[in-house]
N, C-alpha and C positions, 0 to 999 in steps of 0.2 A: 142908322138902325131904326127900324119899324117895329111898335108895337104891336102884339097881337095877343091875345085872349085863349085860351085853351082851359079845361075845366077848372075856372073859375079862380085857374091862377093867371099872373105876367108873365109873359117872353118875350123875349125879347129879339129882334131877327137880325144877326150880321148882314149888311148885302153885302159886305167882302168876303167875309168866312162862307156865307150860304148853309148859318144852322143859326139855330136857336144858343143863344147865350144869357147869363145871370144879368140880372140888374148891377152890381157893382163892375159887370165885364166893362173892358177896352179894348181896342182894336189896337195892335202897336204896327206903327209902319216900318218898323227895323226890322221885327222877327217875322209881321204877317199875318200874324194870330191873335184872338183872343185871350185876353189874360182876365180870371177873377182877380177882383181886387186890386186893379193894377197901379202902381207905387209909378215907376219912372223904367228906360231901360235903360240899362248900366253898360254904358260903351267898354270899358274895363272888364268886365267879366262879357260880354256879347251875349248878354240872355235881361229880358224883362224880369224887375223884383215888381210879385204881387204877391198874392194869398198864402200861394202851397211853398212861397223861396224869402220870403221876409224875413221869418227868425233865423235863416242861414245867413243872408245876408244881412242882419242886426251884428252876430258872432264875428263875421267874417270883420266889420268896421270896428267892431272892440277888440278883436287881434293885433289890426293894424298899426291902433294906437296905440296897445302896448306895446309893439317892438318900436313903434316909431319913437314912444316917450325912454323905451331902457336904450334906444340906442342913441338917444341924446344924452342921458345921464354917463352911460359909459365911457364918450367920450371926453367926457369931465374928470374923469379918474385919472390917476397919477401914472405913467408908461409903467412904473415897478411894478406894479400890481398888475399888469398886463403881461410882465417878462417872459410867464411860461405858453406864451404863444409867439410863434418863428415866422416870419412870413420871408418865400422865395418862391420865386417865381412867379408868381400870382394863385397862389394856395396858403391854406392855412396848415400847418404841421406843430403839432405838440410838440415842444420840448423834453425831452426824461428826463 
């Protein structure tokens, strides 16, 4: 990236992208493109977290760990209190 000067603010010039980008931009070699603000890119979802996708992906890692934390506790429960779920065949089916 090349510095250059324009009414008396900074830009900044991708030579990959071939335009002008922010001072916190990156250049990610997975997606191609500049990203403000750019975090890491996330081979699990296939897209760079930076500026405009951060608080989505903050949401998305505290989802996670709630099903990841209740489905460890659930597994601790006693089968009786699981009774009214059937499993055949590889599906779940209510019992009535």
């Amino acid at each position: 990236m090349q510095a250059g000067v324009e009414n008396d603010t900074l830009h900044l010039w991708c030579n990959i992208c071939d335009g002008y980008v922010n001072e916190t931009a990156k250049h990610c070699g997975a997606c191609n493109r500049c990203v403000i603000d750019f975090d890491h890119h996330c081979n699990w979802l296939n897209n760079c977290v930076g500026g405009n996708n951060y608080r989505d992906f903050f949401i998305l890692i505290w989802i996670f760990m709630f099903f990841l934390i209740t489905s460890k506790y659930s597994s601790l429960l006693p089968s009786s209190s699981l009774s009214w779920i059937n499993i055949r065949h590889g599906f779940l089916s209510a019992v009535g």
